[in-house]
N, C-alpha and C positions, 0 to 999 in steps of 0.2 A: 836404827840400832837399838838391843835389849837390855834389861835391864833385872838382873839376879833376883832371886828372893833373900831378906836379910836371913841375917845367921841363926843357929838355932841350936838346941843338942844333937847329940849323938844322933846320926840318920841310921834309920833300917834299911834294908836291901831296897824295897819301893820307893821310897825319899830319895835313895840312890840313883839309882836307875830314871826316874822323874826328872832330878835335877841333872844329870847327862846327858839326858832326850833334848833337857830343853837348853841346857850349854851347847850344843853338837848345834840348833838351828837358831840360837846366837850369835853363834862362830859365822853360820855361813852367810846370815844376814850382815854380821862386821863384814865379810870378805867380801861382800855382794859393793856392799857400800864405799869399802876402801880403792875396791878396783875401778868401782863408780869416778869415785873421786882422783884417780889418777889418770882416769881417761877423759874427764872434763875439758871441754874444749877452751874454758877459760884457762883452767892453769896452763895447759899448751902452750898459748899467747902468752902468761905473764912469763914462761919457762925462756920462751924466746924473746922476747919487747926488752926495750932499751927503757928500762924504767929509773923513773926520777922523782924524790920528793917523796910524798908520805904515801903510794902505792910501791917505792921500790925499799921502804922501811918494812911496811907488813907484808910486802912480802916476804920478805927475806925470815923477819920473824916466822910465818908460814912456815916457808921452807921447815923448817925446822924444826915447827910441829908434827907436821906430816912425816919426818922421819922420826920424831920421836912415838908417832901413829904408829908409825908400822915395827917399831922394837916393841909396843905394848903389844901389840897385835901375834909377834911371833913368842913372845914370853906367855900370852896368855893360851897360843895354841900348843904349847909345848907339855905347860902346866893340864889341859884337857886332855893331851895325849896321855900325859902323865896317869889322870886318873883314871882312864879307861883301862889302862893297863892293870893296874892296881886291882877293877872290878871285873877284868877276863882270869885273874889269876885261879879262880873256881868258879863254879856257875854258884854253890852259895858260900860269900862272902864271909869270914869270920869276926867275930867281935872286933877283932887285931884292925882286920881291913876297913871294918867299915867306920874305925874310929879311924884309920890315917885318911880314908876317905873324907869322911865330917872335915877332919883338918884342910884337905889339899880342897874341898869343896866351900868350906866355910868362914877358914882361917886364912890369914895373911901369911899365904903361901908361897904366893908370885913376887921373887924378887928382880927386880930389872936393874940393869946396870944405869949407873953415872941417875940422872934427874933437876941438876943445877943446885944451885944453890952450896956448890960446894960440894955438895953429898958424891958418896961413892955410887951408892945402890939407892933404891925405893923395895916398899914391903909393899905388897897390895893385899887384898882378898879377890877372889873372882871379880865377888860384885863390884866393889870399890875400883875395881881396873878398868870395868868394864860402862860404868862412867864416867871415870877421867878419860877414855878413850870417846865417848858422845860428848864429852864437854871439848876435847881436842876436833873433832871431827866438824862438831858444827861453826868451831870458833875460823878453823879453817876455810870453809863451803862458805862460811859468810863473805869474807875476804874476795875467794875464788868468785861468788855468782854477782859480787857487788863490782870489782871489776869488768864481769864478763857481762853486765847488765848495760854500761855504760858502755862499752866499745861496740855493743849491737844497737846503742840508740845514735850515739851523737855522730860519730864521725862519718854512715852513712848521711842524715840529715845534713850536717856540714856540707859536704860533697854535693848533693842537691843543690844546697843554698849558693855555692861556690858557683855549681853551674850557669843558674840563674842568674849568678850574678857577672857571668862573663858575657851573656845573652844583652842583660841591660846594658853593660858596658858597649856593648858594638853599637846598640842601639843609639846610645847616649853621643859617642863618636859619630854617628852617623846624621846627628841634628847638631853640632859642633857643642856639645857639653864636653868640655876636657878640665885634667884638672889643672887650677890657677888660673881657667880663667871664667866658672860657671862653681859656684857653690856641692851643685850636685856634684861635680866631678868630684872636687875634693870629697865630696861623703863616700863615693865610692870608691878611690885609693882609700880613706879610712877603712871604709867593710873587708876591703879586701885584706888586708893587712893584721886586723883582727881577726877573720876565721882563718887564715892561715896561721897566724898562733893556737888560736884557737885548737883546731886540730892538731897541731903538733901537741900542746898540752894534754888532751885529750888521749893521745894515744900510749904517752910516756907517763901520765900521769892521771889515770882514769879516776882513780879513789877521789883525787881534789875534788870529783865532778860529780862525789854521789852522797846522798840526802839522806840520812838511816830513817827510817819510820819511827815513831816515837810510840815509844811502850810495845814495840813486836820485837818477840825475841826467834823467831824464826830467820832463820839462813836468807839472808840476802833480800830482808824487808829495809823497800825504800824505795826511793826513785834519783833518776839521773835527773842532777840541776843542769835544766836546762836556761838560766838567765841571760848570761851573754847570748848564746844562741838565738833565744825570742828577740832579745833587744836587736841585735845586727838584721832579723830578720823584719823587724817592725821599720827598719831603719832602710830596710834596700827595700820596700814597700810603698815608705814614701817619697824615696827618688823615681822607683818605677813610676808610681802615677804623679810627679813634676815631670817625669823625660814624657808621656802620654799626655801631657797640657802643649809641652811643647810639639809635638806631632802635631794634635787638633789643630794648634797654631798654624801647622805647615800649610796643612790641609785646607783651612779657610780665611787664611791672613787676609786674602786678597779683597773676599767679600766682607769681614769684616774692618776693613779698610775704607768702602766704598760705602757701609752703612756709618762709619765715624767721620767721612766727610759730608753725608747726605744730613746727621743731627748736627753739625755744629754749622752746615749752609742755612738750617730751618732754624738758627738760635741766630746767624749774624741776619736773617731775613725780618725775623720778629725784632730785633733790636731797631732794625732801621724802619719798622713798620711802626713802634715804640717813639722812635724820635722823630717821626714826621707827625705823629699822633700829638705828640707833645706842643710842636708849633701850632698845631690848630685849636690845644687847647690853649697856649699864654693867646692867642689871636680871639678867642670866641669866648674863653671865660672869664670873668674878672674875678678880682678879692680872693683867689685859692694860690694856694702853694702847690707847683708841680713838680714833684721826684727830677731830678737829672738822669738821663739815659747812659750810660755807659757804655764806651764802643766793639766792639768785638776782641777777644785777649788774642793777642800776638802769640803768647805760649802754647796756647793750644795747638793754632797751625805751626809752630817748629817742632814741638812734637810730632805732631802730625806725620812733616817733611821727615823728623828725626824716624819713625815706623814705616813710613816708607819707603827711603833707606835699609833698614834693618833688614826689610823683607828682598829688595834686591840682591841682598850682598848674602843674605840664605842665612842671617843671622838670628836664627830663631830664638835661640835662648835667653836672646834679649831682648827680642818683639814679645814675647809672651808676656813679660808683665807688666813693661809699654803698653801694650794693646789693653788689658786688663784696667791699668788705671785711667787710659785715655776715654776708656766706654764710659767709665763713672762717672768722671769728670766732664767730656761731653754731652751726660743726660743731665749732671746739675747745671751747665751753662743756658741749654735750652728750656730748662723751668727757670731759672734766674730771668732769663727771656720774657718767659712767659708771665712769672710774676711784675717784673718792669712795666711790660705793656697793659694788664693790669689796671698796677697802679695809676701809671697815666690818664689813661679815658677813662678811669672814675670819675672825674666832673662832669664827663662828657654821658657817661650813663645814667647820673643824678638828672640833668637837664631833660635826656629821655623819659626818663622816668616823670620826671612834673609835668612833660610837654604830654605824655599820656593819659595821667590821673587830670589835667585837664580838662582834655578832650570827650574823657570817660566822663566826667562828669556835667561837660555841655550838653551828649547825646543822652544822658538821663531828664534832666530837666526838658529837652526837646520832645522826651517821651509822654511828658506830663502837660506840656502845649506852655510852659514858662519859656520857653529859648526868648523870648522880646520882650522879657520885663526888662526896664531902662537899668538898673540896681546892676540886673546879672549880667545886662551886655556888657555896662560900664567897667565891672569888675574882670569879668573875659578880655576886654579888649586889652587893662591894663597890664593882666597877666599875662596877655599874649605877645605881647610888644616884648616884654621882658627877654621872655624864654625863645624868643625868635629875632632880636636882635643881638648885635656883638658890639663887644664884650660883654656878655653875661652876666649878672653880679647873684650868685646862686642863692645867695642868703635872701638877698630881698624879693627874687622871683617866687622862693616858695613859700613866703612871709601874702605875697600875692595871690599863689596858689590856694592857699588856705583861707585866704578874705573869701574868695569866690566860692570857696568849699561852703562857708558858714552860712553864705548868702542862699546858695542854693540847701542847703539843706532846711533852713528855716522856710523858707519858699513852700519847699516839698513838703513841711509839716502842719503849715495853714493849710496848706492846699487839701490837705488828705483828711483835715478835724470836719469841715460838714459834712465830707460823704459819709464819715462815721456818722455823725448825726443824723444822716438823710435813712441810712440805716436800719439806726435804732429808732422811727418813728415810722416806718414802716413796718 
């Protein structure tokens, strides 16, 4: 829509003629624009919608611009008619004409009726009219493209969402999530319950749902709030993928079942492998403290029984996170196992260990042709006695181990001083 040139004096026949030309293709741009705006697909919908709340306030307000739109619009075509007439009255114009012209061109010519405010009438100028007719027009289009912005985003998206969510629903029913008696169910009568409000508000009440842009003053800058929307759809996103745990469940209950009885047979196998280990150590070791074994938990295998149940009776929604804490817990029993057993034959690895460093150090000195000095047998035989009879007493076998250690390495260090000598005098 255009906008006049301010006032000025007394116009000549070309000033005339100029500002007619260009009032005649303001006119038809208003009229382009106004019938624009009545054939708007948005106000169509607000014309007919059951509206409520602060889109059935501006509208109504609207309403009411737009019919005060088009009284400016016919007082200001009337006023152009007016002066056309005035300038066909001779092809040139007289002093007389072209001053009421300046007037009815320049001057607050255009009176309209009523305006609020109490008032009878309004005085306009062209230009002046023809502002307040762009300050009504776009205060309107806002309203119109801000409602009509939002009825073209949400409620198809809803309807999607709605779909989807009747789709999970079957699904959900059909692995027995229901609601009251599966968490996700109830979240789903929630979703559901909320986008059907949802869209009812949405369609009665579109403005609640829309965002202006900040600092645009153009027609219908903003966007539709979409927040509940995201949120309900973040929310039936992570039931779909709970109600897809619970499928996979369906899917492989079985074998996972049969690998939760295979680690907790390999955890009661290592305990009892733990507590015979045990008796061989109070039997072969002495003077050490040995761990107590613990015997296999009972709750594991009623759980167990309890998930295997679950999955007979097709009760997936509650094998699912059964199964889940039984795997954990079945892989910490079998390293509890493992560290048990461990603990245990640690005396029994100690004694390996001396009975090795030993023997490593018999076949070094046999290397050297010491193995039958009387010192190193005497000192072998006692640390052998030790570490190969029972009860074992660990502290004094490698108290022995080490006699024999010191013997032979002193051994090996005489033994090795003349060939250095023999040597160095060669």
């Amino acid at each position: 829509m255009g906008v006049t040139d301010p006032a000025g004096p007394v116009m000549d026949r070309d000033e005339v003629d100029r500002a007619l030309a260009r009032l005649g293709q303001e006119h038809e741009a208003i009229e382009t624009s106004l019938l624009a705006l009545q054939d708007h697909a948005g106000r169509r919908l607000l014309e007919g919608a059951r509206l409520t709340g602060v889109t059935k306030e501006r509208w109504q307000a609207t309403e009411a611009r737009i019919t005060r739109l088009w009284t400016y619009f016919d007082a200001y075509t009337a006023a152009l008619r007016g002066a056309r007439e005035i300038r066909a009255r001779r092809r040139w114009s007289s002093r007389e004409d072209l001053a009421e012209l300046t007037e009815v061109l320049r001057g607050e010519s255009v009176t309209v009726p009523g305006g609020g405010n109490g008032r009878l009438s309004e005085s306009f100028s062209l230009s002046a009219l023809v502002d307040r007719m762009n300050e009504l027009y776009a205060t309107s289009l806002d309203m119109i493209v801000a409602a009509d912005a939002v009825w073209s985003a949400l409620p198809a998206r809803i309807d999607l969402l709605a779909a989807e969510l009747q789709r999970t629903r079957q699904l959900a029913h059909s692995v027995g999530v229901r609601p009251g008696e599966h968490p996700a169910g109830d979240d789903l009568e929630r979703i559901t319950r909320t986008l059907t409000g949802l869209r009812e508000d949405v369609v009665s009440d579109p403005l609640a749902f829309w965002v202006p842009a900040e600092g645009s003053s153009a027609p219908g800058g903003g966007r539709p709030d979409t927040t509940v929307y995201d949120r309900e759809a973040r929310a039936l996103e992570d039931v779909r993928r709970e109600i897809d745990a619970v499928l996979t469940v369906r899917q492989d209950a079985e074998a996972r079942l049969i690998r939760l009885r295979d680690v907790l047979s390999r955890a009661d196998r290592t305990l009892a492998e733990a507590r015979t280990a045990r008796g061989e150590v109070l039997a072969k070791i002495a003077a050490t403290e040995v761990p107590v074994v613990s015997g296999p938990p009972t709750a594991l295998q009623e759980q167990l029984a309890t998930a295997a149940e679950y999955r007979r009776q097709a009760q997936w929604y509650r094998l699912s996170p059964l199964l889940e804490s039984l795997e954990e817990k079945a892989e910490d029993e079998l390293l509890r196992a493992r560290e048990s057993l461990t603990a245990v034959t640690a005396p029994l690895a100690v004694r390996a260990e001396l009975r090795g460093r030993l023997d490593a150090y018999k076949a070094k000195v046999a290397r050297h042709g010491l193995a039958e000095d009387p010192l190193l047998v005497e000192r072998y035989d006692a640390a052998r006695r030790m570490l190969w009879s029972a009860p074992c007493d660990l502290r004094v076998a490698e108290q022995a181990v080490l006699r024999y250690q010191q013997a032979a390495a002193e051994l090996l260090g005489s033994a090795s001083a003349p060939e250095d000598r023999k040597g160095g005098e060669s």
